[in-house]
DOLUM-242872 format. One record per residue (C-alpha): x, y, z; residue in three letters. Coordinates in Angstrom, 1 decimal. Layout:
BEGIN
X;Y;Z;Ala
...
// end
This chain:
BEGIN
13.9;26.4;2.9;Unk
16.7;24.4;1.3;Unk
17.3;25.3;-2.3;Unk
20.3;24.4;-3.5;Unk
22.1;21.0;-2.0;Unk
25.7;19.2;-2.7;Unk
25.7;16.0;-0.5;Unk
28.7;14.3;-0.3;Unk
30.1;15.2;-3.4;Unk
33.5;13.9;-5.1;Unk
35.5;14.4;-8.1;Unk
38.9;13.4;-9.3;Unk
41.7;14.3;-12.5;Unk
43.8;11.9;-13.4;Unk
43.9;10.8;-9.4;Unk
44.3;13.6;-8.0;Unk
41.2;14.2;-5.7;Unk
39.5;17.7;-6.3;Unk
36.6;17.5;-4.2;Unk
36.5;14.4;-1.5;Unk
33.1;14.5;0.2;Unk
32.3;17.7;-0.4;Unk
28.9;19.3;1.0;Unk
27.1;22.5;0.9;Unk
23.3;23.6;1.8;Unk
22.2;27.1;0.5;Unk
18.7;28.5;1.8;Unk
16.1;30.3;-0.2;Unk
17.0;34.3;-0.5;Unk
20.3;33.8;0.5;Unk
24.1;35.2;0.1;Unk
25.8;31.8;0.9;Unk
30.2;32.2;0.8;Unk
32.2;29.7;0.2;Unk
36.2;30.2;1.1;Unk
39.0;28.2;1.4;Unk
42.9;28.4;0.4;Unk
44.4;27.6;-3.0;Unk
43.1;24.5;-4.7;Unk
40.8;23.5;-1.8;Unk
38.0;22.6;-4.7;Unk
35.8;25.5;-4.6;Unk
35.8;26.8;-8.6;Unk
35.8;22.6;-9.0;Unk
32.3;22.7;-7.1;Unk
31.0;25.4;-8.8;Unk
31.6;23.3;-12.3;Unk
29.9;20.3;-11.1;Unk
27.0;22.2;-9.8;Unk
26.5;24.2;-13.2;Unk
27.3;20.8;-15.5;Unk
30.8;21.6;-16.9;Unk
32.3;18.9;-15.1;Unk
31.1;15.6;-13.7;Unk
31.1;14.4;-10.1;Unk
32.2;10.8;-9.4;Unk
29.8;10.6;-7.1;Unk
27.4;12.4;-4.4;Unk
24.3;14.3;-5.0;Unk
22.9;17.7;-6.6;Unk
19.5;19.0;-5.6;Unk
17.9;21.8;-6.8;Unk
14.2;22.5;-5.7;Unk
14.1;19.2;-4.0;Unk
15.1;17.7;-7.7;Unk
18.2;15.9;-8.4;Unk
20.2;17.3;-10.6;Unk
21.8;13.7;-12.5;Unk
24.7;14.5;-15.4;Unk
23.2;17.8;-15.7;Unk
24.8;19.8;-18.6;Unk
25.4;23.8;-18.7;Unk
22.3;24.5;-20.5;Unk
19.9;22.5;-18.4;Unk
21.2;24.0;-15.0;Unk
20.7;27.6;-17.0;Unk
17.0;26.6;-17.9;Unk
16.1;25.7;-14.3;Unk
17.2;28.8;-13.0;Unk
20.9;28.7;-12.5;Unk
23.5;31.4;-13.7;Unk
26.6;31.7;-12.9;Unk
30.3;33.9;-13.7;Unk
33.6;33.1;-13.9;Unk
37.0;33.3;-12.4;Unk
38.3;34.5;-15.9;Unk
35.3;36.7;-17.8;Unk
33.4;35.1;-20.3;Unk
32.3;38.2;-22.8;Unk
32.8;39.2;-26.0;Unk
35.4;41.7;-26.1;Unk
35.1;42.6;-30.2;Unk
31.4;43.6;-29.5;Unk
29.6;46.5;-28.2;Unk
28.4;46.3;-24.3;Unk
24.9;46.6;-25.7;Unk
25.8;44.1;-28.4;Unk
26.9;41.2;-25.1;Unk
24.0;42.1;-23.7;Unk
21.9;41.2;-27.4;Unk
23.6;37.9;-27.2;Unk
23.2;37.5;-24.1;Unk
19.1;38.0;-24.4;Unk
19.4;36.1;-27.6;Unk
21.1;33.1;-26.3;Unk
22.4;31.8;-29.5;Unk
26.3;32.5;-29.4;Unk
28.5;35.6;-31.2;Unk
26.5;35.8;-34.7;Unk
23.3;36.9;-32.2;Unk
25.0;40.1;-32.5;Unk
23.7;40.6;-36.4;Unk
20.2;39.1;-35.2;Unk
17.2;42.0;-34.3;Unk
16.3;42.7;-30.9;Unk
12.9;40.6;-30.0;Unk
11.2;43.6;-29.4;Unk
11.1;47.0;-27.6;Unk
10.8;45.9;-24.6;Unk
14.0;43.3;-24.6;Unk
16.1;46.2;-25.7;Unk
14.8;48.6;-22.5;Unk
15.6;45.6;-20.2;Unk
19.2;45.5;-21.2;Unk
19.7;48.9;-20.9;Unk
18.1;48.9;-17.6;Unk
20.2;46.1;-16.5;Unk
23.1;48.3;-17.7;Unk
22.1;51.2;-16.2;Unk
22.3;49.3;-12.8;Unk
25.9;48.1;-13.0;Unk
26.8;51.8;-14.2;Unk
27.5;50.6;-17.5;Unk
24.7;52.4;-19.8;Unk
27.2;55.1;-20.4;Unk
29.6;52.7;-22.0;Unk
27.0;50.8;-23.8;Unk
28.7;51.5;-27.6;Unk
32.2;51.1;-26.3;Unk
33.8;47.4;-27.4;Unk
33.8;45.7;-24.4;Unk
37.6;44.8;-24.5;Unk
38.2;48.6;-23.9;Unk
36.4;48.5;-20.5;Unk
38.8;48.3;-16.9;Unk
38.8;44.4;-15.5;Unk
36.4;45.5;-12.6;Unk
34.1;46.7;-15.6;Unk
34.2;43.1;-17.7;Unk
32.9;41.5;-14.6;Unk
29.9;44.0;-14.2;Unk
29.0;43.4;-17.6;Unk
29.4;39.4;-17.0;Unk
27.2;40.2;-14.2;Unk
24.8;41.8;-16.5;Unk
24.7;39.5;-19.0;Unk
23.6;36.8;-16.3;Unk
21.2;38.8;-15.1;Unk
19.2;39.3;-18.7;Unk
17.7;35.5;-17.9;Unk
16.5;36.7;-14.3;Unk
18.0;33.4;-12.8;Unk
16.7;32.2;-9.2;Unk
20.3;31.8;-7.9;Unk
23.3;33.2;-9.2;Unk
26.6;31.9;-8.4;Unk
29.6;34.1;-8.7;Unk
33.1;33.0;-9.1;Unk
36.2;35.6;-7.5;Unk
33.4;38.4;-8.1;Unk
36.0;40.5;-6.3;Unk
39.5;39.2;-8.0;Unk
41.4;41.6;-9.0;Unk
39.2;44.9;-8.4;Unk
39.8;48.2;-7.0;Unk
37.9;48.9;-3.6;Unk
35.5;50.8;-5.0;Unk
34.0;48.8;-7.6;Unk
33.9;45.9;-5.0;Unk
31.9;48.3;-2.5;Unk
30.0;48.9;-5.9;Unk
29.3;44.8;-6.6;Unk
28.7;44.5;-2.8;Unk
26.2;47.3;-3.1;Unk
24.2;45.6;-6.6;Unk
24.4;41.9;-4.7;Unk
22.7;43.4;-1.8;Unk
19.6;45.5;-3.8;Unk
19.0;42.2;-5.7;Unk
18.8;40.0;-2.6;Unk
16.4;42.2;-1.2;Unk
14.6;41.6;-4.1;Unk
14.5;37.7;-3.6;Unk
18.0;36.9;-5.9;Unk
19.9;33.9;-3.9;Unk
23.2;34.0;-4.4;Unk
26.1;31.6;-3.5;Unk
29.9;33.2;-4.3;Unk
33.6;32.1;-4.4;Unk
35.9;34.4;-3.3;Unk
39.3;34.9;-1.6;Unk
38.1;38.6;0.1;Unk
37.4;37.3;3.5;Unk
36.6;41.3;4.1;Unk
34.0;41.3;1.0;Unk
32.3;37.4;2.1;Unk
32.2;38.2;5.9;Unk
30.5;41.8;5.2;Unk
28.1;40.2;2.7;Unk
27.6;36.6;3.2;Unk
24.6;35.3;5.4;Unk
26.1;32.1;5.9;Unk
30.0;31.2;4.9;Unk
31.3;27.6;4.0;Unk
34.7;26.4;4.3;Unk
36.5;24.3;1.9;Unk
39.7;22.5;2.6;Unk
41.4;19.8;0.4;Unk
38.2;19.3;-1.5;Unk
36.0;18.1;2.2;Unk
34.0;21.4;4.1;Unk
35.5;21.3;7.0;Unk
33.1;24.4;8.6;Unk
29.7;25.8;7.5;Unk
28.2;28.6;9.5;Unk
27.4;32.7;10.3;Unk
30.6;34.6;9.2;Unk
31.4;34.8;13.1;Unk
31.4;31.7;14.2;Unk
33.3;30.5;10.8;Unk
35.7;33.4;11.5;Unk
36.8;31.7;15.1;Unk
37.0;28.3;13.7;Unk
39.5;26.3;15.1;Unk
39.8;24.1;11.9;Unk
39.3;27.3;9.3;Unk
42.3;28.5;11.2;Unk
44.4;26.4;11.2;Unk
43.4;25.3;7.3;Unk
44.6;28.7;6.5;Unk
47.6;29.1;8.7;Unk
48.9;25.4;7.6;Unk
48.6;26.6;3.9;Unk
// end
């Protein structure tokens, strides 16, 4: 079953065309990829999907609804989280304190606000237990390795137990290991019924992962398919080679 749909989709700054028909499907308990070279549109997408920027035109459905001028917030409440390229945290509090904000959902002063209960408290550190942060938990999180930030980003999404996840570059810049590591956490969640849809430039980490793999080029998909058959694409060759 369809979940997530972008039909068509288009979007320009100051004339210069970002996405130019752009079109995606992800299924239901998926890992969907999406790769293409530099400036092909792909973080773009991922901002008109989740409401920070604005398509010209096409269409966003989500559950069979459209999603019209959705904003950041209203993509979160149905079900959507996402990361980004650049890690959103808060690096002058704890780990345990971004994961209170995150649960609290009310910005940086959530940090001097009481946990809800017990049980919200347990859930973080659970959560941070399973990206092998719980060790770290009352270190500032600006002292933690890059490959670190991300897993608590990761966390931090995961507190609102979104249906789909979308993760921007969730391999940028990180050591082998803690990709194998990410890899490992994206695959025990999926098995668990967690869709995911992710950016990245690792064609080694979106092959090995990915169900299904879409390729962007100059903001149109030029290829959608297994990792495979996208892999021995004429068009994906050539995209990459020409750039």
């Amino acid at each position: 079953m369809s979940l997530l749909e972008v039909e068509d989709l288009r979007k320009s700054f100051s004339g210069i065309q970002a996405l130019t028909g752009c079109s995606i499907e992800l299924q239901d308990k998926e890992i969907g990829g999406i790769i293409g070279p530099n400036g092909s549109g792909k973080t773009t997408l991922f901002n008109v999907i989740t409401g920070y920027e604005r398509p010209d035109s096409g269409r966003i459905t989500f559950r069979d609804r459209l999603l019209a001028n959705p904003s950041p917030s209203s993509v979160f409440s149905q079900g959507i989280g996402r990361t980004f390229q650049l890690t959103r945290i808060f690096p002058r509090l704890t780990v345990v304190q971004n994961m209170h904000v995150a649960a609290q959902r009310k910005g940086f002063g959530a940090a001097l606000w009481p946990w809800n209960s017990a049980k919200e408290r347990a859930r973080a550190l659970e959560l941070l237990e399973f990206v092998g942060l719980e060790r770290l938990k009352d270190d500032l999180a600006g002292s933690l390795s890059y490959g670190q930030k991300k897993l608590l980003e990761f966390a931090t999404i995961l507190v609102a137990d979104p249906d789909v996840i979308l993760l921007d570059e969730p391999a940028g810049g990180v050591n082998p290991t803690m990709i194998s590591y990410m890899a490992d956490r994206i695959r025990e969640l999926n098995k668990a019924g967690k869709t995911f849809l992710i950016v990245e430039h690792n064609m080694g980490f979106v092959m090995d992962l990915c169900h299904r793999v879409t390729v962007l080029h100059r903001g149109s998909t030029i290829a959608a398919g297994e990792p495979d058959e996208v892999r021995n694409n004429p068009q994906v060759l050539e995209a990459y080679l020409g750039d």
